[in-house]
The first five atom37 places (N, CA, C, CB, O) and aatype in JSON, in Angstrom:
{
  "aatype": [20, 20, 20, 20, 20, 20, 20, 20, 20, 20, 20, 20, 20, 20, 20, 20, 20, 20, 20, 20, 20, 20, 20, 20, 20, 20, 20, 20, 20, 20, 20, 20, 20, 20, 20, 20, 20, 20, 20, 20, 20, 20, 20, 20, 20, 20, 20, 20, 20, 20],
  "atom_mask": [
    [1, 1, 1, 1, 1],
    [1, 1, 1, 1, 1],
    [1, 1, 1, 1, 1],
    [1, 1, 1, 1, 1],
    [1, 1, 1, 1, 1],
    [1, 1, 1, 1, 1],
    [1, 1, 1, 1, 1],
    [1, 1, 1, 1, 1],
    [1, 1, 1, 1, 1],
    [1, 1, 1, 1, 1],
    [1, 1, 1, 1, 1],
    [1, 1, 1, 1, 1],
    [1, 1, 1, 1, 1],
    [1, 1, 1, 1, 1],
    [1, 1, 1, 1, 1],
    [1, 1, 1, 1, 1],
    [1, 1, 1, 1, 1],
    [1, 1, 1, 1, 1],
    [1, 1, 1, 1, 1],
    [1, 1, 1, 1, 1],
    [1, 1, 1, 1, 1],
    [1, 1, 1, 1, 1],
    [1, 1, 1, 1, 1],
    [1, 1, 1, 1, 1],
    [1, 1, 1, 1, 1],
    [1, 1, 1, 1, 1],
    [1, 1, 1, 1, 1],
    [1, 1, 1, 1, 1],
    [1, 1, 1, 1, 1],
    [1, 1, 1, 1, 1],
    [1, 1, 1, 1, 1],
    [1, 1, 1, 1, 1],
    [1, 1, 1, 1, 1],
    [1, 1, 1, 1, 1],
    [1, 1, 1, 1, 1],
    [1, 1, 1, 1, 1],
    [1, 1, 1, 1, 1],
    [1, 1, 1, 1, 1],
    [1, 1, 1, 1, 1],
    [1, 1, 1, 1, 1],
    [1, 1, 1, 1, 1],
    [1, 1, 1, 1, 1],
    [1, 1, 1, 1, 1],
    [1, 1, 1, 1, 1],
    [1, 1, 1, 1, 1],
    [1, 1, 1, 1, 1],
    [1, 1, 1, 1, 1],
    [1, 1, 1, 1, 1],
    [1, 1, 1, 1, 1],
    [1, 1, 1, 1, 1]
  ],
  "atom_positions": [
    [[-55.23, -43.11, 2.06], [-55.54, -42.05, 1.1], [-54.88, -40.75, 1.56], [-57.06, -41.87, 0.95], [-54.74, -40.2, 2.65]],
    [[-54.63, -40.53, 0.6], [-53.37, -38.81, 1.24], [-54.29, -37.83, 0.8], [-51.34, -38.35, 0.2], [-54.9, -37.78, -0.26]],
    [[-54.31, -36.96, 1.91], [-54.97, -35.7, 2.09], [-54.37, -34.7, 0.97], [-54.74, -35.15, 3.63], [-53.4, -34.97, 0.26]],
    [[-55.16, -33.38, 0.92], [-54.99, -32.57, -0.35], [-53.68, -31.96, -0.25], [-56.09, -31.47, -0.58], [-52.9, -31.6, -1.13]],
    [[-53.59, -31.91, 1.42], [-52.67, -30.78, 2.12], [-50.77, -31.92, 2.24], [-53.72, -30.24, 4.33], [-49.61, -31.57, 2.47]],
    [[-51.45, -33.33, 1.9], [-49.94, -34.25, 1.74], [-49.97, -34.14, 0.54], [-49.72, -35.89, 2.21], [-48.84, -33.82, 0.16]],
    [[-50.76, -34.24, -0.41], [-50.2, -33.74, -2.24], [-49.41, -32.6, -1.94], [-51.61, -33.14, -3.57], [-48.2, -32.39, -1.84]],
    [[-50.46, -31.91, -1.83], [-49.43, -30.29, -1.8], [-48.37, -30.08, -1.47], [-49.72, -29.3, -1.1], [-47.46, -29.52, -2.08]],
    [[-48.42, -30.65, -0.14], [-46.59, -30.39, 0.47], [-45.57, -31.65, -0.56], [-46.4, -31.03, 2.86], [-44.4, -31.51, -0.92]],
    [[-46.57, -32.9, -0.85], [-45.03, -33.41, -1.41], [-45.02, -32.9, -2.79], [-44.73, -35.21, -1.44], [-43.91, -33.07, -3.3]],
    [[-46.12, -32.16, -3.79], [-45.65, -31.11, -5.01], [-44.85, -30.19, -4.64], [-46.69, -30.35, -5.65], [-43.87, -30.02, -5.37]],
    [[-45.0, -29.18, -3.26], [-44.23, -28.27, -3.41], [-42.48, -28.82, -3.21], [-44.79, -27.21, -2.43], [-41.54, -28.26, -3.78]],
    [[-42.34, -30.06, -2.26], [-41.39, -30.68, -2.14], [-40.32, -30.71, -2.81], [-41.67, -31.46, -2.08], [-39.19, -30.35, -2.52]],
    [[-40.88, -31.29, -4.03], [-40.79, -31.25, -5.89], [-39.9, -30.04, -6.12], [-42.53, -30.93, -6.86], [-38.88, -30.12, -6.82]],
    [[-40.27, -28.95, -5.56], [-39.94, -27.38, -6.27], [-41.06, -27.35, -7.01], [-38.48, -27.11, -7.31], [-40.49, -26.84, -7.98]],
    [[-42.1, -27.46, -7.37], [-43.31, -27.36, -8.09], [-43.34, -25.88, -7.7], [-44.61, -28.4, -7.67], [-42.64, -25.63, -6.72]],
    [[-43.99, -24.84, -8.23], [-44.81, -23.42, -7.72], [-45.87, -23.79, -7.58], [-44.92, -22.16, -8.56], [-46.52, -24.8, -7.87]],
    [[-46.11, -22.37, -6.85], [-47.66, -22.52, -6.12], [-48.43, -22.9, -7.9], [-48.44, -20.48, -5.01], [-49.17, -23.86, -8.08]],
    [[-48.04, -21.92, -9.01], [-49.07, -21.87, -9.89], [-49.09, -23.38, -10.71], [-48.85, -20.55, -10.84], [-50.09, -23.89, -11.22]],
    [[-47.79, -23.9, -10.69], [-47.67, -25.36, -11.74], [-48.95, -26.5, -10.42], [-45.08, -26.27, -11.88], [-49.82, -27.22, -10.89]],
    [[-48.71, -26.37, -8.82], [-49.55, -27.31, -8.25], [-50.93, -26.96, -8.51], [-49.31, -27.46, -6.87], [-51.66, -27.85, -8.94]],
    [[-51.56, -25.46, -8.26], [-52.78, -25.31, -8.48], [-53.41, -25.79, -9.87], [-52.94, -24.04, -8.24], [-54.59, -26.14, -9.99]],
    [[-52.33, -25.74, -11.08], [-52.7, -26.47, -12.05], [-53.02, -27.73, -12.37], [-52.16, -26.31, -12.56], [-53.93, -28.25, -13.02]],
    [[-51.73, -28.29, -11.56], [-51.83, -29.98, -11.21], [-52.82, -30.69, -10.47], [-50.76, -30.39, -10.47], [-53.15, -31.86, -10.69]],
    [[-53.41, -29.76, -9.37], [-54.75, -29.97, -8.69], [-56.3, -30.07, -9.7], [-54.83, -28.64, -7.65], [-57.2, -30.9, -9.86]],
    [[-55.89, -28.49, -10.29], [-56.9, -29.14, -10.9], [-57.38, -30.25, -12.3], [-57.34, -28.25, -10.96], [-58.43, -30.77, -12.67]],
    [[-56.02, -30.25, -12.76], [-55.84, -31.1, -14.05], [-56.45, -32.46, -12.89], [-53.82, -31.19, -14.97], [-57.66, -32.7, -12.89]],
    [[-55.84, -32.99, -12.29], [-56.43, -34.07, -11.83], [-57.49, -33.83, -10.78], [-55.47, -34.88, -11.37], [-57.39, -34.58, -9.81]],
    [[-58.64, -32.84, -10.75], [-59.92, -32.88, -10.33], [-60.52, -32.89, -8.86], [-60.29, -33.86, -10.88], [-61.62, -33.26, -8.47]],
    [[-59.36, -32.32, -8.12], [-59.28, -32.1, -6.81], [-60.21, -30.64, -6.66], [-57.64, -32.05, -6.32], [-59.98, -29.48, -6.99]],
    [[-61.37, -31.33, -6.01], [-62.13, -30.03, -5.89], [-61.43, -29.07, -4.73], [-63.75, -30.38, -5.5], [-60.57, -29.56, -3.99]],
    [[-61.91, -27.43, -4.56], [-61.7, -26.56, -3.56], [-62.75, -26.73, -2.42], [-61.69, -25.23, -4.12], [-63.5, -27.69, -2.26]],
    [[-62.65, -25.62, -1.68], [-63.64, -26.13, -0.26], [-64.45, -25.42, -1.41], [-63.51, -25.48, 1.81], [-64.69, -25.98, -2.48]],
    [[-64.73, -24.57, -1.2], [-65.88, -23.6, -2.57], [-65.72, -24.16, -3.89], [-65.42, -21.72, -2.91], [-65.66, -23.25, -4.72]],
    [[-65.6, -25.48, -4.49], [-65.19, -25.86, -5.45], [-65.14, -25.61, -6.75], [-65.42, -26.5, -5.36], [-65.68, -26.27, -7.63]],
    [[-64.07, -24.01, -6.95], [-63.64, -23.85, -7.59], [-62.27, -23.91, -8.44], [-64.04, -23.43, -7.36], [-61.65, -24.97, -8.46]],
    [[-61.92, -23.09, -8.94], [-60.95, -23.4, -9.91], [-59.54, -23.09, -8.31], [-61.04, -22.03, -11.75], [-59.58, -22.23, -7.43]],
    [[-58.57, -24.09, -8.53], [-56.95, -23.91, -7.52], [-56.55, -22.23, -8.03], [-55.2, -25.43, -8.2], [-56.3, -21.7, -9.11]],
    [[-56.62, -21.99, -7.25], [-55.21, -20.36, -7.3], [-54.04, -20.39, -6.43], [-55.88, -18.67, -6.66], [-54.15, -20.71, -5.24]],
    [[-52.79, -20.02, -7.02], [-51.57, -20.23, -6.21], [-51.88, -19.68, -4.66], [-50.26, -19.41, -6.93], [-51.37, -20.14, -3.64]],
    [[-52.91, -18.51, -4.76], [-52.27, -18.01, -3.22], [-53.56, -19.37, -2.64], [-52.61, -15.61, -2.53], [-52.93, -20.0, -1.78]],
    [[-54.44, -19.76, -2.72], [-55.21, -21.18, -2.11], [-54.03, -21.8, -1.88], [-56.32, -22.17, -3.15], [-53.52, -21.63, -0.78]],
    [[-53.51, -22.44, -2.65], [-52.27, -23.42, -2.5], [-51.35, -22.85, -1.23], [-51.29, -23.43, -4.02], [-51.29, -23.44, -0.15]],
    [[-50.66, -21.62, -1.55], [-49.87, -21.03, -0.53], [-50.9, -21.41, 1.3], [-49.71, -19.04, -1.12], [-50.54, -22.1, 2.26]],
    [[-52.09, -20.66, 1.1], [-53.11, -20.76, 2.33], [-52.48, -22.3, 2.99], [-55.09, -20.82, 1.73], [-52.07, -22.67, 4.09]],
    [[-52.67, -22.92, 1.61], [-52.81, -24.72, 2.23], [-51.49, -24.36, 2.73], [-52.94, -26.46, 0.96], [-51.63, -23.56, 3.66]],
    [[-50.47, -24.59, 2.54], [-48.74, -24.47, 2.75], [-48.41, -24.03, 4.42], [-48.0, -23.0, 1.55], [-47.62, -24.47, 5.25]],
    [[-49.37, -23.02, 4.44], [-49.02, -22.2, 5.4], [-49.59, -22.74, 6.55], [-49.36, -20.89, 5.17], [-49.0, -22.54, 7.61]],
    [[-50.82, -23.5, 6.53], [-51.28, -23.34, 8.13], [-50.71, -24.94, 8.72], [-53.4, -23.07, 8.34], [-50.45, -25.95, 8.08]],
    [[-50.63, -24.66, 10.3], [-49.66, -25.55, 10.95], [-50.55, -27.06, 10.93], [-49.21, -24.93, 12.63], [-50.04, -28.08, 11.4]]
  ]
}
């Protein structure tokens, strides 16, 4: 099972933007830690840490 943070990197992979993945996250129902609605800079957060 692939983690939120292997979607993410292989959307951004894609060339996806932060805002088309946070959309794509939530169109398919990937909750947040605070499970709310994806925002690009969340996405970016994910991107960024090592």
């Amino acid at each position: 099972m692939a983690t939120v943070r292997d979607t993410i990197g292989g959307m951004a992979g894609q060339g996806m933007s932060l805002r088309a993945i946070a959309r794509e996250l939530d169109r398919r129902g990937v909750p947040t830690a605070r499970g709310g609605a994806w925002q690009a800079v969340q996405v970016r957060a994910v991107l960024a840490r090592p």
